[in-house]
C-alpha positions as a Markdown table, in Angstrom:
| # | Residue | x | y | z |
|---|---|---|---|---|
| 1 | Unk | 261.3 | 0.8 | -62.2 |
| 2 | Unk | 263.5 | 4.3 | -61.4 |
| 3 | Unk | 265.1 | 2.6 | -58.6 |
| 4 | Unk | 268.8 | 3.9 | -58.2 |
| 5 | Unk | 271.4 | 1.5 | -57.0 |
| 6 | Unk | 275.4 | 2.0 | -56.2 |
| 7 | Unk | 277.2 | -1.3 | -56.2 |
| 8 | Unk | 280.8 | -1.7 | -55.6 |
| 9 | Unk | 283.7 | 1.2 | -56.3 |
| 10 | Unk | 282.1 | 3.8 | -58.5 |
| 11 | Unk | 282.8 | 7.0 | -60.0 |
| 12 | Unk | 282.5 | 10.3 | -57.5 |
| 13 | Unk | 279.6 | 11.2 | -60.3 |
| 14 | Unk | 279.5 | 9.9 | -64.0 |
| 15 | Unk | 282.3 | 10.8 | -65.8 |
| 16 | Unk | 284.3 | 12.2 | -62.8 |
| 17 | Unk | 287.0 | 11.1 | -60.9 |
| 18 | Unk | 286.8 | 7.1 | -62.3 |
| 19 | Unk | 288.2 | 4.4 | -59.4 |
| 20 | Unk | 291.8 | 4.3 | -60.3 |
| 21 | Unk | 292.3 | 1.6 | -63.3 |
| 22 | Unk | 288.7 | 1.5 | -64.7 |
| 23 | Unk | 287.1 | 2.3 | -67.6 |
| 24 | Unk | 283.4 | 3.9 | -67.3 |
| 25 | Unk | 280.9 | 2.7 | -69.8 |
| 26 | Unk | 277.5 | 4.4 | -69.9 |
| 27 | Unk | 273.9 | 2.0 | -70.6 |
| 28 | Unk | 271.0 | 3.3 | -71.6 |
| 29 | Unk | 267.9 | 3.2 | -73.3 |
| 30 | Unk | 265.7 | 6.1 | -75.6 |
| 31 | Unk | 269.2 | 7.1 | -76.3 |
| 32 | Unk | 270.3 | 9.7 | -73.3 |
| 33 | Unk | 266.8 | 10.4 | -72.5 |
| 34 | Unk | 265.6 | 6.6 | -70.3 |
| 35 | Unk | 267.0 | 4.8 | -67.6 |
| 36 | Unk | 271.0 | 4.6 | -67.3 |
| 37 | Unk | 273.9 | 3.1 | -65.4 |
| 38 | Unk | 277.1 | 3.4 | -65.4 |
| 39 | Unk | 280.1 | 0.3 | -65.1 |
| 40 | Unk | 283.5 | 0.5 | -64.0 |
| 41 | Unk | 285.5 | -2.3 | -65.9 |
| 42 | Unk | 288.9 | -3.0 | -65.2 |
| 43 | Unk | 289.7 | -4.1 | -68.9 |
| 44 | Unk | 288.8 | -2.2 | -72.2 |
| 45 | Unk | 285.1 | -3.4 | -73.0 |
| 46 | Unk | 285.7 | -2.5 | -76.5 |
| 47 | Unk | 289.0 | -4.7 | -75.8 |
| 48 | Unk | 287.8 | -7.7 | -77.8 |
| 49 | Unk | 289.8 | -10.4 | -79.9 |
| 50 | Unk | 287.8 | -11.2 | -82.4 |
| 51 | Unk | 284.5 | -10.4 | -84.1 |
| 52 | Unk | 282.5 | -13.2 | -86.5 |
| 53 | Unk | 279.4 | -14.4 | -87.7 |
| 54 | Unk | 278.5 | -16.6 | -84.8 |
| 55 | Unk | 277.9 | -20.5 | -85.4 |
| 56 | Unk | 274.7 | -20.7 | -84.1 |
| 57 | Unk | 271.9 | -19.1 | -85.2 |
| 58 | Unk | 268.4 | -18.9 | -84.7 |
| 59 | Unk | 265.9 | -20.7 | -87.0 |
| 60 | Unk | 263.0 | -21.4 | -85.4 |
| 61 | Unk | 260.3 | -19.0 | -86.9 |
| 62 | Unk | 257.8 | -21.1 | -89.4 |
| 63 | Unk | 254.6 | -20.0 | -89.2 |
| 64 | Unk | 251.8 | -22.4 | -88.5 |
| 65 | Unk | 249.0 | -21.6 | -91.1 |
| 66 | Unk | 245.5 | -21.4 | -89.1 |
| 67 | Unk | 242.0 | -22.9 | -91.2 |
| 68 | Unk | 239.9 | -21.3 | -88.7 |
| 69 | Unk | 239.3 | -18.7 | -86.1 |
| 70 | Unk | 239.4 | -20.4 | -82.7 |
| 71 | Unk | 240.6 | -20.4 | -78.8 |
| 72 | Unk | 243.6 | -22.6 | -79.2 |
| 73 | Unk | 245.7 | -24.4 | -76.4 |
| 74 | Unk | 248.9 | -25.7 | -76.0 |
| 75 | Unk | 250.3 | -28.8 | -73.9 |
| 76 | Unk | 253.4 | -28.4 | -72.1 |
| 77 | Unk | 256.7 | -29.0 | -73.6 |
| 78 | Unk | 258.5 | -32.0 | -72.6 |
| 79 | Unk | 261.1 | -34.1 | -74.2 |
| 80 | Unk | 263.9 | -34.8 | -72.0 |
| 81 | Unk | 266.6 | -33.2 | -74.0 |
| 82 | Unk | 266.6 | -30.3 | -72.4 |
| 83 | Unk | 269.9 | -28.5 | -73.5 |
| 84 | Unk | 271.7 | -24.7 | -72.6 |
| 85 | Unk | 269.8 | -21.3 | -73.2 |
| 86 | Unk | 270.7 | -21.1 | -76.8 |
| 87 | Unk | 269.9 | -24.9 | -77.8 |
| 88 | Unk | 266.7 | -25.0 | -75.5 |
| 89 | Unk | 264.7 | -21.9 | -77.4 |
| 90 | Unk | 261.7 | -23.1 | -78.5 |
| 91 | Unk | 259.3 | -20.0 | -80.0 |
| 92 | Unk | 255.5 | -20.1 | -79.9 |
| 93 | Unk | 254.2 | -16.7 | -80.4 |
| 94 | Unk | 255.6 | -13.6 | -82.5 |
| 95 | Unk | 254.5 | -10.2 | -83.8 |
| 96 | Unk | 256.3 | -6.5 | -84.9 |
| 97 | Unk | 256.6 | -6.0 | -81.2 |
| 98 | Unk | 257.4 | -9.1 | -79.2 |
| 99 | Unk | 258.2 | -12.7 | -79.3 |
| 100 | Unk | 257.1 | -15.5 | -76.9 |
| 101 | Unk | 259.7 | -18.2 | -76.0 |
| 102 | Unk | 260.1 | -21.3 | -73.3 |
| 103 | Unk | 263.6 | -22.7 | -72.3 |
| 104 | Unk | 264.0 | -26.3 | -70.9 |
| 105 | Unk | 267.5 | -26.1 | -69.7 |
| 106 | Unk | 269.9 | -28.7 | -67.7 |
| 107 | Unk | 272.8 | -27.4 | -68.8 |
| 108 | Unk | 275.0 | -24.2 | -67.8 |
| 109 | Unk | 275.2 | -21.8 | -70.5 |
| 110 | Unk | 279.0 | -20.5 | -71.2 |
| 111 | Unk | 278.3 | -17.8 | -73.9 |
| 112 | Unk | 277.1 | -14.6 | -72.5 |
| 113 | Unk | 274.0 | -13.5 | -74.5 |
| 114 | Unk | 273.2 | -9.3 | -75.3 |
| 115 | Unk | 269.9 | -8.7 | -77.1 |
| 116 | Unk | 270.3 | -5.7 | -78.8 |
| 117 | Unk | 266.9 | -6.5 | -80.6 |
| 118 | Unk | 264.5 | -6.3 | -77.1 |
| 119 | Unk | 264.2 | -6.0 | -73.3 |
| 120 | Unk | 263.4 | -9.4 | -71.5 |
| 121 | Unk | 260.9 | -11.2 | -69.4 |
| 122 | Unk | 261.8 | -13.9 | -68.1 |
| 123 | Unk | 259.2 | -15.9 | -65.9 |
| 124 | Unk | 260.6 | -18.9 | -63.7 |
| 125 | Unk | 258.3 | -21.9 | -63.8 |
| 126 | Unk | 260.4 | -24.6 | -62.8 |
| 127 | Unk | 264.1 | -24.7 | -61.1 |
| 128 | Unk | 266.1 | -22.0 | -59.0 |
| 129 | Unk | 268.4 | -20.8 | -61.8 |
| 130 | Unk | 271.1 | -17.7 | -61.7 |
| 131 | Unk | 271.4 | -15.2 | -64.1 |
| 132 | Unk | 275.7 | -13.9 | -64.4 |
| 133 | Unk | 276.0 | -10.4 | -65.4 |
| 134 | Unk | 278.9 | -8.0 | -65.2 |
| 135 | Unk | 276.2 | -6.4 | -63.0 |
| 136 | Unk | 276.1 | -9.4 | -60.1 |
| 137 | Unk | 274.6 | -12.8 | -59.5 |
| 138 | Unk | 271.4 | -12.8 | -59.6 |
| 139 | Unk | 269.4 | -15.8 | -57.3 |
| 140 | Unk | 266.4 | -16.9 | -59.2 |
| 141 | Unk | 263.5 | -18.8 | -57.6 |
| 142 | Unk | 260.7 | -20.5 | -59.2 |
| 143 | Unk | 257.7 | -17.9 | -59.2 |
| 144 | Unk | 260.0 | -15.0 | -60.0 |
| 145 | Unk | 259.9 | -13.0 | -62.6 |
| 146 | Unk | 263.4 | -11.7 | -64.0 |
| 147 | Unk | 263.9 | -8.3 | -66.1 |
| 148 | Unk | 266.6 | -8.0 | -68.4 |
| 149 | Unk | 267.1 | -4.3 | -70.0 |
| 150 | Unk | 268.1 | -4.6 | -73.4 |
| 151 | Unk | 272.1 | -4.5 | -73.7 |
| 152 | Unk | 272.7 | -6.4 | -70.9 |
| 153 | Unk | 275.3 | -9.2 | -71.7 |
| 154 | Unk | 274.1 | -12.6 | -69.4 |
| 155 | Unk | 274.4 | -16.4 | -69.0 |
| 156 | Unk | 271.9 | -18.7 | -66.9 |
| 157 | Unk | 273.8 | -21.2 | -64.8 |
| 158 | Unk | 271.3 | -24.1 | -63.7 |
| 159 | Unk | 271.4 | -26.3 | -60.9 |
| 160 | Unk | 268.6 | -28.5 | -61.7 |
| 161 | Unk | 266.5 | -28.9 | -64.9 |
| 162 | Unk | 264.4 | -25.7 | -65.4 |
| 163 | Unk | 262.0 | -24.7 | -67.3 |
| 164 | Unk | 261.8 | -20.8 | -68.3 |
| 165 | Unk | 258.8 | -18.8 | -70.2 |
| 166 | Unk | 260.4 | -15.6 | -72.0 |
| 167 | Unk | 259.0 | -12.4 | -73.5 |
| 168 | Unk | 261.1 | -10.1 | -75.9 |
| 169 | Unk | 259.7 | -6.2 | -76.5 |
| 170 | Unk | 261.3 | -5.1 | -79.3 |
| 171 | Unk | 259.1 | -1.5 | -79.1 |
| 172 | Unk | 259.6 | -0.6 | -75.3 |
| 173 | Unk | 261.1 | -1.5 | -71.8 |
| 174 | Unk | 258.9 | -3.0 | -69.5 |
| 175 | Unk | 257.5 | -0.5 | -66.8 |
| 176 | Unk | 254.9 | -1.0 | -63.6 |
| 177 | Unk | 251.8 | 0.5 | -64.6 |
| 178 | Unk | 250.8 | 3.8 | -63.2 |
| 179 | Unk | 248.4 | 2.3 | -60.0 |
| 180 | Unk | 246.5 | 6.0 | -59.9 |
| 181 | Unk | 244.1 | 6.5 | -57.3 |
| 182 | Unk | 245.3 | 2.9 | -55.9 |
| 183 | Unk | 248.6 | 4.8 | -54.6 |
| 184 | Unk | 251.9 | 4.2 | -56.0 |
| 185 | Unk | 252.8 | 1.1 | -53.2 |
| 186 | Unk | 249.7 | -0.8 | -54.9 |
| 187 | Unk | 250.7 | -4.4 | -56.4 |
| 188 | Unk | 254.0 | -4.2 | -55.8 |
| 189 | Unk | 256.9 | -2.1 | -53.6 |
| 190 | Unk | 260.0 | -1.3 | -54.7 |
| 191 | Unk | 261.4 | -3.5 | -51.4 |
| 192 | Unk | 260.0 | -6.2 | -53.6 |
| 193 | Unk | 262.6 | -5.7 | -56.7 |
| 194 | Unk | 265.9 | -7.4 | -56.0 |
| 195 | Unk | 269.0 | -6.8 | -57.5 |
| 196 | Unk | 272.1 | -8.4 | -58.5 |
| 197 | Unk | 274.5 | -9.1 | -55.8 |
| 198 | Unk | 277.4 | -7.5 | -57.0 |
| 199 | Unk | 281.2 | -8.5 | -55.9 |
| 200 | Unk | 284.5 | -7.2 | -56.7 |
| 201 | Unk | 286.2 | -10.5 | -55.8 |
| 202 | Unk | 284.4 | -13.2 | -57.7 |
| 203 | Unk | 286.2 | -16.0 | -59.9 |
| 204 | Unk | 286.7 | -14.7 | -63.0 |
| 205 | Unk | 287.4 | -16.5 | -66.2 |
| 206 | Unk | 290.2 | -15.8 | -68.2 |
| 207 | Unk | 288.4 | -15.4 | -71.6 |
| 208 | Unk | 284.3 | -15.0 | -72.8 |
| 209 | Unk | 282.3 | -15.2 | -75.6 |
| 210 | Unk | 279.5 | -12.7 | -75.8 |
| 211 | Unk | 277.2 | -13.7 | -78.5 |
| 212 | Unk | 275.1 | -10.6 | -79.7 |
| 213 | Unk | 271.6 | -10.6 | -81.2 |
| 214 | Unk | 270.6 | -8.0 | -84.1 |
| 215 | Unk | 267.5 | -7.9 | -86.0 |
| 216 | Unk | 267.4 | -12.0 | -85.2 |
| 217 | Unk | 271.1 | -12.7 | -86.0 |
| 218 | Unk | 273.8 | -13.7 | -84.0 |
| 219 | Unk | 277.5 | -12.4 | -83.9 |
| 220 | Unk | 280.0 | -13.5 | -81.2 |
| 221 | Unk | 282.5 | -11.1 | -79.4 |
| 222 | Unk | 285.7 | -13.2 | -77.9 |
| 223 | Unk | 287.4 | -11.0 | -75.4 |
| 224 | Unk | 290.7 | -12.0 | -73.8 |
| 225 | Unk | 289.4 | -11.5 | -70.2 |
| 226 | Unk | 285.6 | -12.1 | -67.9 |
| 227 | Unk | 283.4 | -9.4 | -68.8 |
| 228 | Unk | 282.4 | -9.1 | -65.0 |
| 229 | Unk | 285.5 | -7.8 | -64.2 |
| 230 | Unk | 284.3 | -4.9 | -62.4 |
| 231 | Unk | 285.2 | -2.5 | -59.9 |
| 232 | Unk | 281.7 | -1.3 | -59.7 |
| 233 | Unk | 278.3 | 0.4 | -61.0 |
| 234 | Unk | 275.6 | 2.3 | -60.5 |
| 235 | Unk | 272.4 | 3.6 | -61.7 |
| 236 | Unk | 268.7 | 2.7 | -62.8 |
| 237 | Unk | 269.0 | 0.2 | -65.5 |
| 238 | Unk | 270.0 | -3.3 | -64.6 |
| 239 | Unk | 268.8 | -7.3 | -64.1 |
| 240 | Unk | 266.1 | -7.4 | -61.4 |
| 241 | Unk | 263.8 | -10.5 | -60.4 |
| 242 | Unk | 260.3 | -9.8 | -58.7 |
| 243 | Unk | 258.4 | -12.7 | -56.8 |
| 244 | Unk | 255.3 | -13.2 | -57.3 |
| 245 | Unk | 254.8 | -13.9 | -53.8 |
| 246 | Unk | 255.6 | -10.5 | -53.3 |
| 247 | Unk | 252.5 | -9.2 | -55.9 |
| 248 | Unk | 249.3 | -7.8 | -54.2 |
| 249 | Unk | 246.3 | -8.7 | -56.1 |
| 250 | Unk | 244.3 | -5.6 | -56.4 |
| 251 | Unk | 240.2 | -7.1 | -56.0 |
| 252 | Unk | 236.3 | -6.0 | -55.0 |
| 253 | Unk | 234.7 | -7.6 | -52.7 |
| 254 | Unk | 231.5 | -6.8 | -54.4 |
| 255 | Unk | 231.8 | -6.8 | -58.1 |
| 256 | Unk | 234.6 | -8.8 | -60.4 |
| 257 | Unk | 237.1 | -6.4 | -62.2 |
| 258 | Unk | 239.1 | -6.6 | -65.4 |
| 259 | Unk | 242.4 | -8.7 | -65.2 |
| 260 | Unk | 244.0 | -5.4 | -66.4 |
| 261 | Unk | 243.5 | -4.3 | -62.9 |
| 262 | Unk | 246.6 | -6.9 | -62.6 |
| 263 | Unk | 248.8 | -5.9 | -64.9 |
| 264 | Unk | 252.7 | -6.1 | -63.5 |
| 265 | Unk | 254.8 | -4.8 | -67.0 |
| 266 | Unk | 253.4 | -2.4 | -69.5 |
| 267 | Unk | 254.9 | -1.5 | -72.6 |
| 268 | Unk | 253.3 | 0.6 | -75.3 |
| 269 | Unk | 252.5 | -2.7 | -77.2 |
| 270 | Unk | 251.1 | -5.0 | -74.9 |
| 271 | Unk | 250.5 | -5.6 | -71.1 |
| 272 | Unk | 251.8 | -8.3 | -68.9 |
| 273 | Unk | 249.2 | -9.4 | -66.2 |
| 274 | Unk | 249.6 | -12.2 | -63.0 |
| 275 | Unk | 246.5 | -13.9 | -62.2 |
| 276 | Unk | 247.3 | -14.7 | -58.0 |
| 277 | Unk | 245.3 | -16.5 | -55.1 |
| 278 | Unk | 242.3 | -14.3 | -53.6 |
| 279 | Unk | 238.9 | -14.5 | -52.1 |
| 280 | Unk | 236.3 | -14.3 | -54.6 |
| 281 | Unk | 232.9 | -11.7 | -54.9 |
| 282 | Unk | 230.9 | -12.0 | -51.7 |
| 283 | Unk | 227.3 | -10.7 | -52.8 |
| 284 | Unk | 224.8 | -13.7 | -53.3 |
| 285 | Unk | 224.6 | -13.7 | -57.1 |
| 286 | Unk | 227.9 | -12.1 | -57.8 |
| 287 | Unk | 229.7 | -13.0 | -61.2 |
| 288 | Unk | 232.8 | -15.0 | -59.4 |
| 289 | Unk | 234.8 | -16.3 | -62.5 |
| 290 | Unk | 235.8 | -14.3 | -65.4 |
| 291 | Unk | 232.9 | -12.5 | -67.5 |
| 292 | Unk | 232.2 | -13.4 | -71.3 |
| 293 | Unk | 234.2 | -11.0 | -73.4 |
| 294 | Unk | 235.3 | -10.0 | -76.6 |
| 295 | Unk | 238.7 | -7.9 | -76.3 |
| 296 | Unk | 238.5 | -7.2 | -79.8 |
| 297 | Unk | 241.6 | -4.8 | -80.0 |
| 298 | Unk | 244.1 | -7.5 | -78.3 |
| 299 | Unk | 245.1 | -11.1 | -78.5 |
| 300 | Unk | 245.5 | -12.9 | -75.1 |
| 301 | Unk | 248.5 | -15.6 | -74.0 |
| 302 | Unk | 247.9 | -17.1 | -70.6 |
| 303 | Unk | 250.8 | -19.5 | -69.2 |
| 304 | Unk | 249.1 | -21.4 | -66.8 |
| 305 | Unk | 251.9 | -21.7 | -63.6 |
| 306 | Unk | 250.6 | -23.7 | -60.5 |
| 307 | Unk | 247.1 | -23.8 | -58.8 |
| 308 | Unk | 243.7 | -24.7 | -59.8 |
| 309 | Unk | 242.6 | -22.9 | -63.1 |
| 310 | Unk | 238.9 | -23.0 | -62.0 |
| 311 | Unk | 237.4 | -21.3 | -65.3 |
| 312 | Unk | 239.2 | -24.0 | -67.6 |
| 313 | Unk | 238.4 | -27.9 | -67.7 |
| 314 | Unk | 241.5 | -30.0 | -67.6 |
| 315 | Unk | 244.2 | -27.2 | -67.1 |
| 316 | Unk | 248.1 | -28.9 | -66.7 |
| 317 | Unk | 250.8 | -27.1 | -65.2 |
| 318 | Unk | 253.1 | -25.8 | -68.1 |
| 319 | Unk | 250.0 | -25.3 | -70.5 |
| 320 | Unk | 249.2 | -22.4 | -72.7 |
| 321 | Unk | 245.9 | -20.9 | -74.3 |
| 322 | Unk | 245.9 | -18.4 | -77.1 |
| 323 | Unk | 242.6 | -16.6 | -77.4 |
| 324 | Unk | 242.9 | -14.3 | -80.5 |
| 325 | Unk | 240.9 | -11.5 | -81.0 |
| 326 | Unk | 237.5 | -11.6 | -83.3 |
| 327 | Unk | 236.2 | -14.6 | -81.1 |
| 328 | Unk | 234.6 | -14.2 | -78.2 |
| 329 | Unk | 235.9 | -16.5 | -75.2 |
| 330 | Unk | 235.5 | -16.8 | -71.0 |
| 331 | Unk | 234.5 | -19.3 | -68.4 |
| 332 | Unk | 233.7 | -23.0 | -69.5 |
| 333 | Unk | 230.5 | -24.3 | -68.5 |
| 334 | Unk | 231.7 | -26.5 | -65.4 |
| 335 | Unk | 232.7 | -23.5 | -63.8 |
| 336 | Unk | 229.9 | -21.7 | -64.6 |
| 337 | Unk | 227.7 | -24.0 | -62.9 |
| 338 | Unk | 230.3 | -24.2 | -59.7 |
| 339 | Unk | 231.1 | -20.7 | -59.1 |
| 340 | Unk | 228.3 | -20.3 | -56.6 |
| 341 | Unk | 230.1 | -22.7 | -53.9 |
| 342 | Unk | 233.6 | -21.1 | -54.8 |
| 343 | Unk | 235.6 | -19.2 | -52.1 |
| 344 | Unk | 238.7 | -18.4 | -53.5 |
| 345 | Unk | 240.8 | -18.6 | -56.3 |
| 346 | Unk | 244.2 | -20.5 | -56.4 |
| 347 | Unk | 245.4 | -19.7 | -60.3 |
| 348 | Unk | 248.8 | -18.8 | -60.6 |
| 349 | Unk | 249.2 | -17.2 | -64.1 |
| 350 | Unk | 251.0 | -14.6 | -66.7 |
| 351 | Unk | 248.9 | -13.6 | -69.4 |
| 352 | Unk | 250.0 | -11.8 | -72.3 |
| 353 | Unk | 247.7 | -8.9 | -74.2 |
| 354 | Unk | 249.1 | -7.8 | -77.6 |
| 355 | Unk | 247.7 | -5.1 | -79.5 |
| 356 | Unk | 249.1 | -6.4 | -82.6 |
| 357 | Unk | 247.4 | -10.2 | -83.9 |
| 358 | Unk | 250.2 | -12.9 | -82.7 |
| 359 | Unk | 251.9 | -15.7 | -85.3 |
| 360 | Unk | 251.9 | -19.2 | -84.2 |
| 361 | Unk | 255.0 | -21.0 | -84.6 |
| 362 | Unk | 254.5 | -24.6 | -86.5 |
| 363 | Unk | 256.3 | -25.9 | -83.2 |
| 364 | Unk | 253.3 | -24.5 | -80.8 |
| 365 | Unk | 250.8 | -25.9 | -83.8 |
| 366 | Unk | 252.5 | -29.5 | -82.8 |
| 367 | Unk | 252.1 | -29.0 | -79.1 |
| 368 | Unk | 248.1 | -27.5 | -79.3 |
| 369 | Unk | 244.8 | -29.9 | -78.0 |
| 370 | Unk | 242.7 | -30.1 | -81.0 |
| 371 | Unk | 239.1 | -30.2 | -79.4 |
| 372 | Unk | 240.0 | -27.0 | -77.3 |
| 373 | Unk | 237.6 | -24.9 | -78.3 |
| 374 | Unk | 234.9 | -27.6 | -78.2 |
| 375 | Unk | 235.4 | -27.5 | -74.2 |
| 376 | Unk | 232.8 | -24.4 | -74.2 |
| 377 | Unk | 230.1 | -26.4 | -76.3 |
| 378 | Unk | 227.2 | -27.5 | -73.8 |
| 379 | Unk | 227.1 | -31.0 | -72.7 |
């Protein structure tokens, strides 16, 4: 999104006539070429205390080895421990490009985290979170997706246990797909994007940790004041969330198109797509649930959010299905046989589409149904 926002006491232009007491610091991506914004701290943000080696660090990425070529899927995560953002990161999916995470969080997280590695997606499946920024408080509900650019420094406070799906691009930002001869209001408005609520008068800490993330390792930054002490900021490059309530499924009454037609992000490496509630074909005879297909140049991730999945058997809330390219995969046979009496869908879903093959993590491995693929033999 190019969506300019002013938040707060800003500059009269960048680099011109500063709110008395601030510092300007410029954000951007493709170097001085993408989007930008400008902050207005009242402290030095290169004003930090201490630099190290931080004592956490990542180590989650063992590869599952695979005997076969197969549709796989994955239960939902569940073990009670829940934990903060940092403890809670379970991966499942990686490549060159991007990385596939889910967070079970109960607990507040204290230590600001900056991916310098990738842009984020963040999709809310369970709770009503808020994302802290030197940007604003941003008000997460379940259903919402959240953006966060690359270089953004944020912390998740939680209320109540939730449960968070996250995408890393480590090639591009995420965009909204060019909607063509659609019109550019097609799927999704701007109205729809909300921003950070941004105030100069918030309760400020007296000290932060921003913990920084670098080709997969961590370093903390300890600065002797909050990091959101701002007077202001402006620009086209911060935190948003998007409902998916607020997501127009684009559909044909007569014939049943592509879930590209859906896509929400786009990146030069793969596509992020939401599967949402609609009437189904209306023609006696039409195709109603997703035709047979090969997408032989992608792999596909579908998180499976809330409705009724009515081209899988025995779908649960939370679950995932990988279906990797080379193998050819679409509706089982029970909703083959059903789709005749069908009205509507009711799926709520992300799918993922990678151009590049996807690793499976040894903890997804733990978490997949076995006989998966078996649910397509005939009975």
């Amino acid at each position: 999104m190019n969506l300019y926002k002013k938040m707060g006491r800003v500059a009269e232009r960048p680099h011109l006539n500063l709110p008395e007491g601030t510092f300007e610091e410029e954000l951007g991506l493709d170097g001085f070429y993408g989007p930008v914004s400008h902050l207005y701290y009242k402290n030095l943000p290169t004003g930090w205390s201490n630099i190290q080696r931080s004592s956490f660090q990542w180590n989650d990425r063992k590869e599952a080895k695979e005997e076969f070529l197969r549709p796989q899927c994955y239960k939902k995560f569940e073990n009670g421990k829940g934990g903060d953002f940092f403890s809670s990161a379970k991966i499942l999916f990686w490549n060159e490009d991007t990385a596939v995470y889910i967070h079970q969080m109960d607990k507040d997280t204290e230590v600001y985290f900056r991916n310098a590695d990738a842009s984020e997606l963040y999709f809310c499946h369970q709770g009503n979170p808020i994302l802290e920024s030197p940007f604003g408080r941003l008000q997460v509900e379940t259903s919402d997706y959240v953006i966060v650019p690359k270089g953004v420094s944020y912390r998740w406070k939680v209320k109540e246990p939730t449960y968070l799906l996250r995408i890393e691009s480590y090639s591009d930002y995420f965009k909204k797909p060019e909607t063509g001869i659609l019109g550019q209001q097609a799927l999704y408005h701007e109205e729809a994007i909300q921003a950070p609520l941004f105030s100069e008068d918030i309760g400020l800490e007296k000290s932060c940790v921003v913990r920084i993330q670098k080709e997969g390792s961590l370093t903390d930054l300890e600065y002797p004041f909050d990091l959101r002490a701002l007077s202001g900021w402006c620009g086209t490059l911060y935190p948003y969330a998007l409902s998916m309530r607020d997501i127009a499924p684009a559909m044909s009454p007569i014939a049943h198109l592509p879930p590209s037609i859906n896509s929400t992000f786009v990146t030069q490496s793969f596509v992020v797509c939401s599967f949402l509630p609609r009437p189904l074909e209306e023609p006696p005879g039409a195709l109603r649930v997703p035709f047979f297909h090969s997408n032989i140049d992608y792999d596909e991730v579908i998180f499976y959010h809330t409705g009724d999945f009515f081209s899988r058997d025995n779908m649960g809330l939370g679950y995932l299905t990988l279906h990797p390219r080379g193998i050819n995969h679409g509706p089982q046979p029970r909703a083959l046989k059903k789709q005749a009496d069908m009205k509507r869908t009711e799926e709520v879903a992300v799918m993922l589409d990678t151009k590049k093959p996807l690793k499976v993590s040894q903890f997804a491995k733990d978490l997949e149904i076995a006989d998966y693929w078996k649910s397509w033999m005939p009975k």
